[in-house]
N, C-alpha and C positions, 0 to 999 in steps of 0.2 A: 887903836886909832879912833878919832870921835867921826862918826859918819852919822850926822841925824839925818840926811836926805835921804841915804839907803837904808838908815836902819825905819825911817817912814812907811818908804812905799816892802820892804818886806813885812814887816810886823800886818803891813796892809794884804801882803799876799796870805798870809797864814790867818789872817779872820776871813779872808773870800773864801779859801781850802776850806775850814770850820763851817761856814755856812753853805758849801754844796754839801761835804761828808754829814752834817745835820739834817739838811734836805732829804736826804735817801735813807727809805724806811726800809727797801731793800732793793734787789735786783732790779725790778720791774715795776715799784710802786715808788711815786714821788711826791714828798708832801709839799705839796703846789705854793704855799705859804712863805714857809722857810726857802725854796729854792726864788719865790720873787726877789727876797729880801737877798740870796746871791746875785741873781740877773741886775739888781740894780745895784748891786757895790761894786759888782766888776766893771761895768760900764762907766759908774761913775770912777773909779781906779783908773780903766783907760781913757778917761776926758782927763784927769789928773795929770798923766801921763803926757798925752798928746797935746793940750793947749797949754801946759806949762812947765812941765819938765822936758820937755823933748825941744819945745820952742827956745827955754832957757840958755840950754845947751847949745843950739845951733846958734841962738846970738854972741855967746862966748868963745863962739869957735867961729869967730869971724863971718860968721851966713853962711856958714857952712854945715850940712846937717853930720852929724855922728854915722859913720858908714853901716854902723848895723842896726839903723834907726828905719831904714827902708825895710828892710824885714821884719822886725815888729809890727810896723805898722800895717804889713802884710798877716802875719800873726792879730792885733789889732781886729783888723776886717774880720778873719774868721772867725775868731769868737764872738763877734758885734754878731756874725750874721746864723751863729748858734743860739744865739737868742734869743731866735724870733720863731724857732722853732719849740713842737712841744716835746720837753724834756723826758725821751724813752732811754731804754739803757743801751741803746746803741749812741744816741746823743750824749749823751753822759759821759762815757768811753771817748769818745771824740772830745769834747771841752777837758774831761782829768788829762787825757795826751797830750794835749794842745798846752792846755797851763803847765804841765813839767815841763817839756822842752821851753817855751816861752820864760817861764821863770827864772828859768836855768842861764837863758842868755841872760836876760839883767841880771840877776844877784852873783854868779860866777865872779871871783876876783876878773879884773878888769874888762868887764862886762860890762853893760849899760851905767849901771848905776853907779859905780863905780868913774869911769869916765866923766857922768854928769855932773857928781861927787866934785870933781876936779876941776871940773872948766868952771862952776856956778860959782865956789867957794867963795867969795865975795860975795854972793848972794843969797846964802843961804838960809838966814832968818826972813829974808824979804820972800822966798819961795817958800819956806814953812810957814809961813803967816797966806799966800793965796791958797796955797794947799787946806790951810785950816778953813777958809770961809767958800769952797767947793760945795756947791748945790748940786745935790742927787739926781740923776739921771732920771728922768721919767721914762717908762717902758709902756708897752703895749701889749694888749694878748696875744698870745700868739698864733700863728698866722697857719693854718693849715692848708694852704694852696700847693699844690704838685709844683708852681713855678716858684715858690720860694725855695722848697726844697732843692730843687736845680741849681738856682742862684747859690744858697748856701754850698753845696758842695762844688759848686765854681772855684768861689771865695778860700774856700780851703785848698784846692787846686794852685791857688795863686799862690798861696803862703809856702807849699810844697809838700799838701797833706792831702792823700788820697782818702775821704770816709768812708770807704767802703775799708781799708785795710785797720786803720786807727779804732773803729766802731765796734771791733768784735771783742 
């Protein structure tokens, strides 16, 4: 079956995966370069996501959002708020967790993308055409205050992810 929406945004999960596994020189050392260049395609992936795919969908579905769109967006947050932190390989372990189960929801047969797949289809050139002209996320250094860290594993709290358990 022809799915260019979903086969988009995966073909888009598997260059974010390529560019964190390229990132990691190993265990404990990160080459800070290569991982900017993840931090900001994932981010730009989840504005992707959220201001037009997800938006897409819930105008097609009447204003109504997609039920498993609130938990992404909860997934969403916690990776937005991995971040902003600097990438050690307890951080690491926490974002590869986070993007398999996350992934899993959308690409899974009737899953996110799938669903979005369905409701858009009438729209689907006109959504791969805003997809196409998406401007990159500008990021920021990262923020080594003890209150971010808190906030960050709030954020993951929300979504249903303990870092202390995912991190190891």
């Amino acid at each position: 079956m022809n799915k260019p929406i979903y086969d988009f945004f995966t073909n888009d999960h598997r260059r974010i995966d390529q560019l964190l596994e390229d990132s990691i020189e190993n265990k404990k050392v990160t080459n800070l370069d290569l991982y900017h260049q993840f931090r900001v395609g994932l981010l730009t992936h989840i504005k992707m996501e959220e201001k037009i795919l997800f938006k897409a969908a819930q105008e097609a579905n009447g204003g109504q959002p997609v039920p498993i769109a609130a938990q992404l967006r909860l997934e969403h947050g916690a990776l937005t708020a991995l971040m902003t932190v600097y990438p050690d390989e307890k951080v690491i372990n926490a974002v590869r967790h986070i993007l398999e189960v996350h992934d899993e929801r959308e690409e899974k047969p009737g899953g996110m993308y799938d669903i979005c797949e369905q409701l858009t289809e009438h729209r689907t050139e006109e959504i791969l055409e805003e997809l196409a002209n998406v401007t990159e996320v500008p990021v920021h250094p990262f923020n080594t205050s003890d209150m971010v860290f808190g906030a960050m594993t709030r954020a993951l709290l929300r979504a249903g992810f303990d870092f202390d358990v995912i991190s190891k």
